[in-house]
C-alpha positions as a Markdown table, in Angstrom:
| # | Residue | x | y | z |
|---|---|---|---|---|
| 1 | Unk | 6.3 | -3.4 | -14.0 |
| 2 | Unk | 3.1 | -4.5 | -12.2 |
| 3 | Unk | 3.3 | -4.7 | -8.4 |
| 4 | Unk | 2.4 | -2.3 | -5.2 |
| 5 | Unk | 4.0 | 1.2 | -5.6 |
| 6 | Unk | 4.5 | 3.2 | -1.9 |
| 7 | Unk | 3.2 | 7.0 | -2.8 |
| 8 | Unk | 2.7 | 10.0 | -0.4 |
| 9 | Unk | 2.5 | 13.2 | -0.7 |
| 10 | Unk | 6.1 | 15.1 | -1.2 |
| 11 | Unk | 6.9 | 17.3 | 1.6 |
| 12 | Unk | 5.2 | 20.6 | 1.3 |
| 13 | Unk | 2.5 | 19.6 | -0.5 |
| 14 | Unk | 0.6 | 19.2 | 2.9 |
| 15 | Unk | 1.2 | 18.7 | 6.5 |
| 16 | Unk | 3.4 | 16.3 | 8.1 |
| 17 | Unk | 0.8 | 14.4 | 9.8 |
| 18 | Unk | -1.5 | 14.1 | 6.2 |
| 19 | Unk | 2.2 | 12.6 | 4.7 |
| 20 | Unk | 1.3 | 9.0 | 5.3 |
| 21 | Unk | 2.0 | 5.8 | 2.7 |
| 22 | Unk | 0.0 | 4.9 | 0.9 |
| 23 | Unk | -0.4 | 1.5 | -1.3 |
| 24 | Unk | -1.3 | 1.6 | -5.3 |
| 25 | Unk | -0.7 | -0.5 | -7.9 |
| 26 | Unk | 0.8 | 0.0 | -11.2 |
| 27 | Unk | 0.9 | -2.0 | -14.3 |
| 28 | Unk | 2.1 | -2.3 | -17.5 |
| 29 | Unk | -0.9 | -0.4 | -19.4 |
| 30 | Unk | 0.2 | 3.0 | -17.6 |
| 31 | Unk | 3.6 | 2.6 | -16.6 |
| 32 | Unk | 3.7 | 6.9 | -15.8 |
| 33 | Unk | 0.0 | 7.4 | -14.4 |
| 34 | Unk | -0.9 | 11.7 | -14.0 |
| 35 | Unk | -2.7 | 10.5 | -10.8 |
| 36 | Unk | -1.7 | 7.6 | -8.0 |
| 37 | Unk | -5.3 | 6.2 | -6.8 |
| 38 | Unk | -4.5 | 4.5 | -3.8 |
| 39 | Unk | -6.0 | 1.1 | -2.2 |
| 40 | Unk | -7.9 | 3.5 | 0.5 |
| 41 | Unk | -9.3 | 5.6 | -2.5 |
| 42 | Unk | -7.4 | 8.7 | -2.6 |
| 43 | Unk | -6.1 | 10.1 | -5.9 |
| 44 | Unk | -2.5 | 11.5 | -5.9 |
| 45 | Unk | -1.3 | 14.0 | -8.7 |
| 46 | Unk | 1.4 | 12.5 | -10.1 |
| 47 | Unk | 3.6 | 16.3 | -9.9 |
| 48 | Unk | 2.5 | 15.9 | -6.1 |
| 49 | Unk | 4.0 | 12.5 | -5.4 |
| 50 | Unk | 6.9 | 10.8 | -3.7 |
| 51 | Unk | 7.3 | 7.2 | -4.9 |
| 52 | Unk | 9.6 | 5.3 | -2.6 |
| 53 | Unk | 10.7 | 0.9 | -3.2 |
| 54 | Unk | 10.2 | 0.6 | 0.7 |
| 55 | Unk | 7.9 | 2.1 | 2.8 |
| 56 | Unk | 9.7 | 5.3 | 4.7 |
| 57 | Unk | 6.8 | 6.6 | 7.3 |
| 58 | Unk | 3.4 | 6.2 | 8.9 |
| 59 | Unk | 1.5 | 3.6 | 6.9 |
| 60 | Unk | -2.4 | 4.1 | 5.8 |
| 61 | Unk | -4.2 | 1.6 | 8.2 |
| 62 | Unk | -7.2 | 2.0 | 5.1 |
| 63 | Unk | -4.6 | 0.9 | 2.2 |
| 64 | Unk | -3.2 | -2.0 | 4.4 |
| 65 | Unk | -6.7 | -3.5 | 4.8 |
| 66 | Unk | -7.0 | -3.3 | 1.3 |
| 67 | Unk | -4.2 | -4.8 | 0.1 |
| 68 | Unk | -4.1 | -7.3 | -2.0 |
| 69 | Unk | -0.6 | -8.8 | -1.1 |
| 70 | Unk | -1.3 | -8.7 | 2.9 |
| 71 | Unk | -4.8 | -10.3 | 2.8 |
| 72 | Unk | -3.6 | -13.3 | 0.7 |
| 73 | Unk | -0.5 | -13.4 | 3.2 |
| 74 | Unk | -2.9 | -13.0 | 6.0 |
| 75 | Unk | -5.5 | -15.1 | 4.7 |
| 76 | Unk | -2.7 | -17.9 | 4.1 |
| 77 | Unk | -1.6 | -17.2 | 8.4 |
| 78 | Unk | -5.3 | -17.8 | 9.4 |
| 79 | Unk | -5.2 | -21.2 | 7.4 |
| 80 | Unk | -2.0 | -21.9 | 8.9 |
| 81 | Unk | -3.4 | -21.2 | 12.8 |
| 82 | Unk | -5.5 | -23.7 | 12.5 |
| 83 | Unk | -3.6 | -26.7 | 11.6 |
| 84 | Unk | -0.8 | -25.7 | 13.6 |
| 85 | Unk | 0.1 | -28.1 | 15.9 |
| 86 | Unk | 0.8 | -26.3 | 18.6 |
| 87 | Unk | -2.8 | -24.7 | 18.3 |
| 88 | Unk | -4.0 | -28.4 | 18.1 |
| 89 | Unk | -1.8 | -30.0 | 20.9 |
């Protein structure tokens, strides 16, 4: 599997507010990593993780930036803007 993998922290690891998701991504050379480094640069143990399909909670502004997937998608937008018609008419 290669692709973004959501990862906080599992609850009572740390505080509530310190729980948010973060963005990492996983492939095929280390399909069970013993740490999740995230987009924003944070390394996650593994034992202290909580890998979720969707994100469930208050997003890492730092990881979204960093994203790979959202700045093609927002790159893609910003192309999009400016031949839209309806900017244009």
């Amino acid at each position: 599997m290669t692709g973004t993998v959501v990862v906080r922290y599992r609850a009572g690891i740390v505080g509530e507010t310190q729980r948010q998701v973060h963005l990492t991504t996983l492939d095929d050379s280390d399909p069970a990593p013993t740490e999740w480094r995230t987009h924003c640069g944070i390394g996650i143990p593994a034992e202290q993780a909580e890998i979720s399909e969707l994100p469930a909670g208050m997003p890492c502004l730092p990881c979204l930036m960093r994203s790979p997937e959202l700045r093609e998608s927002a790159a893609g937008d910003a192309a999009g803007a400016v031949d839209s018609p309806a900017r244009n008419g």
